[in-house]
C-alpha positions in Angstrom: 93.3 103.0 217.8 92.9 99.1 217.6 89.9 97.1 219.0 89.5 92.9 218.7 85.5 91.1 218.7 84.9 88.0 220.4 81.7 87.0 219.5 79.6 83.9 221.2 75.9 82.5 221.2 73.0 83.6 218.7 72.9 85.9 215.3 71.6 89.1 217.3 74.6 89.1 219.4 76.6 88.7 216.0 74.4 91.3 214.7 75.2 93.4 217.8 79.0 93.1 217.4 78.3 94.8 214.2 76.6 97.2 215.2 79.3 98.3 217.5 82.1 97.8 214.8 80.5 99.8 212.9 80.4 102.7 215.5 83.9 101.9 215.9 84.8 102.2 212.4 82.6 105.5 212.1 85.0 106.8 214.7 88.5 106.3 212.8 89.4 103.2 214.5 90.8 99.8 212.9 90.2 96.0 213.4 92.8 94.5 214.8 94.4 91.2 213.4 94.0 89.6 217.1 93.5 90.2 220.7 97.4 90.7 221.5 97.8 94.0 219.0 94.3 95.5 220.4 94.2 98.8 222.5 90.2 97.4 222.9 89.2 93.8 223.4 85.5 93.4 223.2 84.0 89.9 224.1 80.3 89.5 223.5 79.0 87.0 225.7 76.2 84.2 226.1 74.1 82.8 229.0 71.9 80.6 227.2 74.1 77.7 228.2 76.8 76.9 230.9 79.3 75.8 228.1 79.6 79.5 226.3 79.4 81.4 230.1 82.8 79.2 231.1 84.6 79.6 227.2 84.1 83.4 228.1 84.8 83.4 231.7 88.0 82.0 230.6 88.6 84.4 228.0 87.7 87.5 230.2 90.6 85.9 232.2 93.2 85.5 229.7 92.6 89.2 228.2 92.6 90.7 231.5 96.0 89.0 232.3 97.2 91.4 229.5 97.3 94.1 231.2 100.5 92.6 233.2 102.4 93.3 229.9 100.7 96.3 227.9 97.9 98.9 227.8 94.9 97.5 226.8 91.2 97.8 227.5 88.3 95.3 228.4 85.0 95.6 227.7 82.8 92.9 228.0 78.6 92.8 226.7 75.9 91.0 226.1 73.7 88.0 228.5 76.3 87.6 230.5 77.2 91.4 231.5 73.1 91.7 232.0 73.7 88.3 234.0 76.4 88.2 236.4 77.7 92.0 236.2 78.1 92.5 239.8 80.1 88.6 240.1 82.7 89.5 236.7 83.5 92.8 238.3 84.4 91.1 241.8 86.1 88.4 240.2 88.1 90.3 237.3 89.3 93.3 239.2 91.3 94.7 235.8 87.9 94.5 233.6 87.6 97.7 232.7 83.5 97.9 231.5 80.6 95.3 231.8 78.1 97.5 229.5 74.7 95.3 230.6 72.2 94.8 227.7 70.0 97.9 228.0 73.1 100.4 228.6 74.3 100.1 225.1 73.7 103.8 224.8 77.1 104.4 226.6 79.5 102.8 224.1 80.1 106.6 222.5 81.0 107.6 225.9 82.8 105.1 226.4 84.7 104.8 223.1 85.6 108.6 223.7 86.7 108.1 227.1 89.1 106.0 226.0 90.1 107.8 223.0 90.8 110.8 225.5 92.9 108.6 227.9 90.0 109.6 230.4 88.8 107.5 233.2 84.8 105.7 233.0 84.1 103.1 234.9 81.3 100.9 235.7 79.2 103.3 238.1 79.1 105.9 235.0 77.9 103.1 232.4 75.2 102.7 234.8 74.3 106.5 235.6 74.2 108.0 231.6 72.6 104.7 230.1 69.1 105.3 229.4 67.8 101.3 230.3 66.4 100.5 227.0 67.1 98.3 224.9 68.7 99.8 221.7 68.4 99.0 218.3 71.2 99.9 216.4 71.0 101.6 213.1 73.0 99.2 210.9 74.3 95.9 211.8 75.8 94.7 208.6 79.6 93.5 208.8 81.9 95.3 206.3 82.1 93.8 203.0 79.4 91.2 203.5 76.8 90.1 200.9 74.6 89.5 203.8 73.0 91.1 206.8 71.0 90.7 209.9 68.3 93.1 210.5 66.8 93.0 214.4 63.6 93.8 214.6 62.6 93.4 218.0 64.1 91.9 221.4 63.2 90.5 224.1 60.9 87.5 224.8 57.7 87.1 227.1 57.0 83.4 227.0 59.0 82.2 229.6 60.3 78.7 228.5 61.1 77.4 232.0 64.5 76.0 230.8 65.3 79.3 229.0 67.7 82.2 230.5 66.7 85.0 228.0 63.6 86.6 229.0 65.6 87.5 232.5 68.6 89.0 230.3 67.0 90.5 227.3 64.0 91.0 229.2 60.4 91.4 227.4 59.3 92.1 224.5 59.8 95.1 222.2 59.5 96.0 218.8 61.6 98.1 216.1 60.1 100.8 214.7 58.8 99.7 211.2 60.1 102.9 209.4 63.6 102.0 211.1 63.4 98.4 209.6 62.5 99.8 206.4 64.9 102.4 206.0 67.9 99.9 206.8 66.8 97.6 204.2 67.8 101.2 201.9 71.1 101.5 203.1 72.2 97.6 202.8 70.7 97.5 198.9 73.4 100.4 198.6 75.8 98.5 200.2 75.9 95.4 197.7 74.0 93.1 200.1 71.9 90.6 198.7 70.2 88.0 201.0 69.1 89.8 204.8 67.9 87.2 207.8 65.2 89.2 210.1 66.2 88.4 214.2 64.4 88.3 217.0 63.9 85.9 219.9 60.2 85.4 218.4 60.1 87.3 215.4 56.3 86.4 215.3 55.2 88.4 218.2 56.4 91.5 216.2 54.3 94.9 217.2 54.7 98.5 216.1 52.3 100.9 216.4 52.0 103.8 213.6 51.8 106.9 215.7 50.3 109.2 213.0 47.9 106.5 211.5 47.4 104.4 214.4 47.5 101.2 212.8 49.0 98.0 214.6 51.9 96.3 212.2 52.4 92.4 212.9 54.9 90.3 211.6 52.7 89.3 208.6 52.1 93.3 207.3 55.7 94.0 208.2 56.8 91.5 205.7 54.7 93.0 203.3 55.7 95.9 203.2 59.6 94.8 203.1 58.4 93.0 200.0 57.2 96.2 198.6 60.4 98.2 199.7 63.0 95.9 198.3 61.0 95.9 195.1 62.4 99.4 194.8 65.8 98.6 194.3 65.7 95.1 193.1 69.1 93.9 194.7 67.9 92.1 197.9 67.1 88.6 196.5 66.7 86.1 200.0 65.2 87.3 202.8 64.9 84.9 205.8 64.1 85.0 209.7 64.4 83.4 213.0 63.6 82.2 215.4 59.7 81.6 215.1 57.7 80.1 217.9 54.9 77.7 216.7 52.5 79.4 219.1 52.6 82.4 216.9 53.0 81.0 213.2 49.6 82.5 212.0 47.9 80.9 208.2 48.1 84.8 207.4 52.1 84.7 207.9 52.0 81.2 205.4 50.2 82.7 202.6 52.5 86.2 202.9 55.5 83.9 202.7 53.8 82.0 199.6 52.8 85.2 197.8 55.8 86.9 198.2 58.7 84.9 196.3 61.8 87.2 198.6 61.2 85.2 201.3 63.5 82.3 201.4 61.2 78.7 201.6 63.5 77.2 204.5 61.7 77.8 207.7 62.7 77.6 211.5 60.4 76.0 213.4 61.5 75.0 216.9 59.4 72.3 218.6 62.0 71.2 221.5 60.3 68.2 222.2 58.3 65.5 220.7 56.1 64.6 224.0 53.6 66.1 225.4 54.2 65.5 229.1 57.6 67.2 228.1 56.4 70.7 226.2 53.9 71.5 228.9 56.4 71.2 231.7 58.6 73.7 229.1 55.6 75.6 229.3 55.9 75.7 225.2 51.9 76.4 224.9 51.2 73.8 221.7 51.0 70.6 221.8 52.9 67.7 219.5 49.5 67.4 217.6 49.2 71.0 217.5 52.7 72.0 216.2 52.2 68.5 213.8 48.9 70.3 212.1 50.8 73.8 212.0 53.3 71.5 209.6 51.1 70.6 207.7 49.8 73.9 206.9 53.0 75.2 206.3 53.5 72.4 203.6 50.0 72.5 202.4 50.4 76.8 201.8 54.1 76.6 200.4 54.7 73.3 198.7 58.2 73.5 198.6 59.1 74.6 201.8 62.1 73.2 203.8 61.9 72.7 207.8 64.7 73.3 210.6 64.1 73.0 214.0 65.5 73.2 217.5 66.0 69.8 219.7 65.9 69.8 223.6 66.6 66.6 225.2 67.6 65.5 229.0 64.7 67.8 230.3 64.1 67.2 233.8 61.8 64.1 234.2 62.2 63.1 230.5 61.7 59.5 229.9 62.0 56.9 227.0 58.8 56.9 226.1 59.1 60.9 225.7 62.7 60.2 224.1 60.8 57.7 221.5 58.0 60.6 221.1 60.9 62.5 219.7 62.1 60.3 217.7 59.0 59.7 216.1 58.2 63.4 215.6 62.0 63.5 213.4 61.1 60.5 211.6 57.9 62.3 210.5 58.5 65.7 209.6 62.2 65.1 208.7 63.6 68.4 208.9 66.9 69.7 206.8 68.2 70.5 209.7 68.1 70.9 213.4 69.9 72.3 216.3 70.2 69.7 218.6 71.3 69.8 222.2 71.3 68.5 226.1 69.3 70.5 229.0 71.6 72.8 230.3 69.8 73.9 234.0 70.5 77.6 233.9 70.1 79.3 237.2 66.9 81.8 237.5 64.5 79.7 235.3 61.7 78.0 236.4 63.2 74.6 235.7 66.5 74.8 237.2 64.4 73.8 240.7 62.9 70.9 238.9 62.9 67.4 240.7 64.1 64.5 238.7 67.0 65.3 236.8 68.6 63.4 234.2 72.6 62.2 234.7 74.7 63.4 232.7 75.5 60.2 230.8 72.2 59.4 229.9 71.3 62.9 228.7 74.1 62.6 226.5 73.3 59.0 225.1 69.8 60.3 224.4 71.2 63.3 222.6 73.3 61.3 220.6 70.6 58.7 219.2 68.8 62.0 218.1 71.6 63.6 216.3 72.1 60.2 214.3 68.6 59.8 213.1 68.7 63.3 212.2 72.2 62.9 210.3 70.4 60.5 208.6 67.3 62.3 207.9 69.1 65.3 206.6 71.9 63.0 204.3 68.9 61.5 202.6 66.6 64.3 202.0 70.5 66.0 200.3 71.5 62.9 198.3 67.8 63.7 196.8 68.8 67.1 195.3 71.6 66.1 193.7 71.1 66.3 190.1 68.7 69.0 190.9 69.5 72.7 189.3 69.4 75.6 192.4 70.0 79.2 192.4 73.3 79.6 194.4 74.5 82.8 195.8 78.3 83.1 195.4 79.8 84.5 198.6 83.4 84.1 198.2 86.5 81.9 197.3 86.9 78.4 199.3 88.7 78.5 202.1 90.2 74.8 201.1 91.0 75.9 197.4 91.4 79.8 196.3 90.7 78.6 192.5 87.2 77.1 194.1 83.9 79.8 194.5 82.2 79.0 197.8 78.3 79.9 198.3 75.2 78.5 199.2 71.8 77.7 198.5 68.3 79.1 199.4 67.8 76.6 201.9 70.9 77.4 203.2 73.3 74.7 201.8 76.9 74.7 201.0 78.0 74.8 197.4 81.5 74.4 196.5 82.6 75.3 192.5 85.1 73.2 190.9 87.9 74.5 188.5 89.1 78.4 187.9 86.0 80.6 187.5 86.1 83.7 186.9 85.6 85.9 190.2 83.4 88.7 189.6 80.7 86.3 190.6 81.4 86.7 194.1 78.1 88.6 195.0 75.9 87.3 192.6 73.6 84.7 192.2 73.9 81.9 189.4 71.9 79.2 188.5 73.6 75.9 188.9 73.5 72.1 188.6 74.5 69.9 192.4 76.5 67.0 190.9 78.1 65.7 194.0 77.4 65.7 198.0 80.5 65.0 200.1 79.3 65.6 203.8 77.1 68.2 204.0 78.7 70.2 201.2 77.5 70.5 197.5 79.5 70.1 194.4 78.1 71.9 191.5 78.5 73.5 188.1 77.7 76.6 187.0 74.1 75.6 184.5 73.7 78.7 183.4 74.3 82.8 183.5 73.6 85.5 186.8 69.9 85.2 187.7 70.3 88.6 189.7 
């Protein structure tokens, strides 16, 4: 049998489509080439904002609409099945299974059902799911040099423009041995970079049954430092997403002891005013988050920043638009995510007086994303010349004589001329000699590194 992935929003639910692959694979079934010669379509969904509920909505749609023409199955997970799961099965009346986020459990029962040409429906995801959330053993894709590795879900803070605290509900950690043990099986696997997820990786807790001891984030990380040691194939490991609240000087000097861990860091601030991040209830302040910068710079020199942009917030004005600004201007980030309120229905905001029109949420997006283009073009055009290690992932998609990888900080690095392929999966030390976009020219400078 034949299944199909539609994958939308963040890295765990990419990391949770593998997951399920992977269970799929283990059970003697193959990926289909697209959604029309599948006997399962599986579309992973988002809530965070409107735009990626109404992509899938339509989607659900289309692949339900199938069924006119030839046996095929539905299945659809993730926010928006924990979300709206009574609304999709009143509105798509052929969806065969909305699996909510804490009935994962049920995806052998229902794999088999199918495989058995028996009937499950909702009411029996429901009734043998075990309302947990469940980490999955492995969530690397087939044939990747890279993984993610969840180690906890869930989120307590409560952003009141945020969605995912009422779909992923609160916090909870992976057991450290777990963690550990998957970092084993992916060194076997060929993979050589892993990025750590969680909505706030920082508010990591496991406690050893037999010892007692708490682990935080900080001794977590430690002790994947020591376990990769073992096998010496894991080069880059990086995480996200970190809240500022939680960044602690003992996580800095982990991350500046321990040279695995990648020197590009995500640190969202959403806002550059004040006024703004207390009515996001984001618990810092801009001088706050400003001085946790400068620790981070002061305890790993050459660290690299990226961050996460929220503009249009209700009752935003110019002068907290021009506090933003500012706040770009002087930490000037790599990168950021950068994007418009979105009111989502359930959070404390969406209630919120004073809402900014659509047009000028849009223009005050749009002067953001072009100082940060520029930030971003300058501090690149600075590390050209420069010599990088660059992990080779694969060939370009533009040119299949071309090797296509990418930085530590997470650039793209394209190869010019016919090299030879057996780099693919190893990391090289190389010289960026052009920038076109946000894309890297280099030349090979020297042999593997790895």
């Amino acid at each position: 049998m034949t299944y199909f992935f539609e994958t939308y929003g963040c890295q765990m639910n990419q990391a949770e489509s593998s997951s399920v692959a992977q269970l799929l694979d283990s059970r003697g079934w193959l990926e289909a080439r697209d959604a029309d010669s599948a006997d399962l379509v599986i579309i992973n969904t988002c809530s965070v904002r409107i735009t990626a509920e109404t992509r899938a909505l339509s989607r659900i749609s289309l692949f339900c609409s199938h069924k006119k023409r030839r046996e095929v199955k539905v299945l659809v997970m993730g926010c928006m099945a924990e979300r709206l799961r009574e609304q999709l099965k009143k509105r798509f009346k052929k969806l065969d299974y909305v699996v909510g986020m804490f009935e994962r459990d049920a995806f052998s029962d229902i794999f088999r059902a199918i495989e058995e040409g028996l009937s499950y429906g909702n009411a029996d995801v429901r009734e043998t799911a075990v309302n947990a959330y469940y980490f999955a053993s492995s969530s690397w894709a087939k044939g990747s040099f890279q993984s993610y590795v969840p180690i906890m879900n869930g989120c307590n803070n409560f952003c009141t423009y945020c969605i995912v605290p009422y779909v992923r509900g609160r916090e909870v950690s992976r057991s450290m041995p777990e963690i550990l043990d998957e970092f084993d099986v992916l060194a076997d696997r060929g993979v050589r970079e892993v990025t750590l997820l969680g909505q706030n990786v920082n508010s990591y807790r496991w406690n050893d049954p037999v010892t007692g001891e708490t682990i935080d984030f900080p001794a977590l990380l430690e002790r994947i430092a020591r376990r990769v040691e073992r096998k010496n194939r894991i080069r880059w490991i990086r995480f996200m997403s970190s809240h500022p609240k939680d960044l602690s000087d003992r996580l800095i000097e982990v991350i500046a002891r321990e040279r695995v861990f990648c020197r590009f860091l995500h640190l969202p601030v959403q806002h550059g005013s004040n006024r703004v991040l207390a009515a996001m209830n984001r618990k810092y302040t801009r001088e706050q988050y400003l001085a946790l910068v400068d620790r981070v710079r002061e305890g790993i020199p050459d660290v690299t920043l990226s961050t996460d942009i929220l503009i249009g917030f209700p009752g935003e004005t110019e002068e907290d638009v021009a506090d933003t600004l500012e706040l770009i201007e002087r930490v000037r980030y790599e990168v950021a995510f950068m994007y418009h309120y979105n009111p989502r229905e359930g959070t404390k905001a969406f209630d919120l007086p004073n809402r900014i029109p659509e047009e000028v949420k849009k223009e005050r997006l749009d002067r953001v994303i072009k100082l940060q283009h520029a930030v971003s073009a300058a501090l690149m055009r600075e590390r050209v010349g420069k010599t990088v290690t660059v992990l080779v992932e694969s060939t370009s998609r533009n040119d299949p004589d071309e090797l296509f990888g990418h930085t530590e900080l997470g650039e793209m690095v394209v190869f010019s001329g016919k090299l030879d392929k057996s780099l693919i999966g190893h990391f090289v030390e190389a010289e960026l000699t052009s920038l076109r976009g946000r894309t890297f020219r280099a030349k090979i400078s020297g042999t593997t590194v790895d």
